[in-house]
C-alpha positions in Angstrom: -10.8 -4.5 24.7 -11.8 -0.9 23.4 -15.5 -0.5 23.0 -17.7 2.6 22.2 -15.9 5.8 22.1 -12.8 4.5 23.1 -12.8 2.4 20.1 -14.1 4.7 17.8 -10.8 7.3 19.0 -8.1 4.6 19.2 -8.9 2.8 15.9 -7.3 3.3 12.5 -10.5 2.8 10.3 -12.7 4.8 8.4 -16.5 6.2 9.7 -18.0 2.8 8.0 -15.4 0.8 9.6 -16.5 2.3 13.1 -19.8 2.0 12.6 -19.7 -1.9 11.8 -17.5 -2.7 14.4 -19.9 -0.8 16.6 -23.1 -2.5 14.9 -24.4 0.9 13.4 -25.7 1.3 10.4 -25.1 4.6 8.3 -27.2 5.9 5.2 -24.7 7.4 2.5 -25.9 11.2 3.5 -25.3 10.5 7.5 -21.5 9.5 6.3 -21.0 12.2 3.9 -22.5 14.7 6.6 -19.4 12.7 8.9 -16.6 12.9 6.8 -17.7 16.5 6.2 -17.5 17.4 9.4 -14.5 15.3 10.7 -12.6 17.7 7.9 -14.0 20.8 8.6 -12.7 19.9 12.3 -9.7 18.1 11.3 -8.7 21.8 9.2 -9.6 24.4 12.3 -6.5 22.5 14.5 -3.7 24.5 14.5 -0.3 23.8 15.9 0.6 25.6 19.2 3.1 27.7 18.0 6.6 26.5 20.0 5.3 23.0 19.2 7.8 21.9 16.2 10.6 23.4 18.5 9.6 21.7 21.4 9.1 18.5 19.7 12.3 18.8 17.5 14.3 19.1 21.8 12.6 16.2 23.0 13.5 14.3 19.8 16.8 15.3 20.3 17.2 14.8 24.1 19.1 12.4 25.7 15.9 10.9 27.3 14.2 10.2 24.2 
C-alpha cells in the first residue's frame, strides 16, 4: 500500500483527490496556488535532447 508521498507520486488523481485520500483538507486559494505551480513546473521540463532518438531504438530493439 502507497501512503504519503509515494501515493501522492504514483497516483492518477487530481490535487483534491490527493488530498482526501491523504485526509487533508485544502482551501480553494491553497489548490489554485497548487495547480499553479504544478504547471509552471510541469512547463520548465524539457526533453534531453537525444531522448525521442533513444526512445524510438529501444522501441525498436529486439529486447523491447
Amino acid at each position: 500500500m502507497l501512503i504519503g508521498f509515494d501515493f501522492a507520486m504514483a497516483a492518477n488523481l487530481p490535487f483534491a483527490g490527493v488530498a482526501d485520500h491523504l485526509g487533508i483538507s485544502l482551501s480553494a486559494s491553497k489548490h489554485v496556488e497548487l495547480s499553479e505551480a504544478l504547471e509552471k513546473e510541469i512547463s520548465s521540463i524539457e526533453l534531453y535532447p537525444d531522448a525521442v532518438r533513444a526512445i524510438v531504438e529501444l522501441q525498436n530493439s529486439e529486447s523491447w
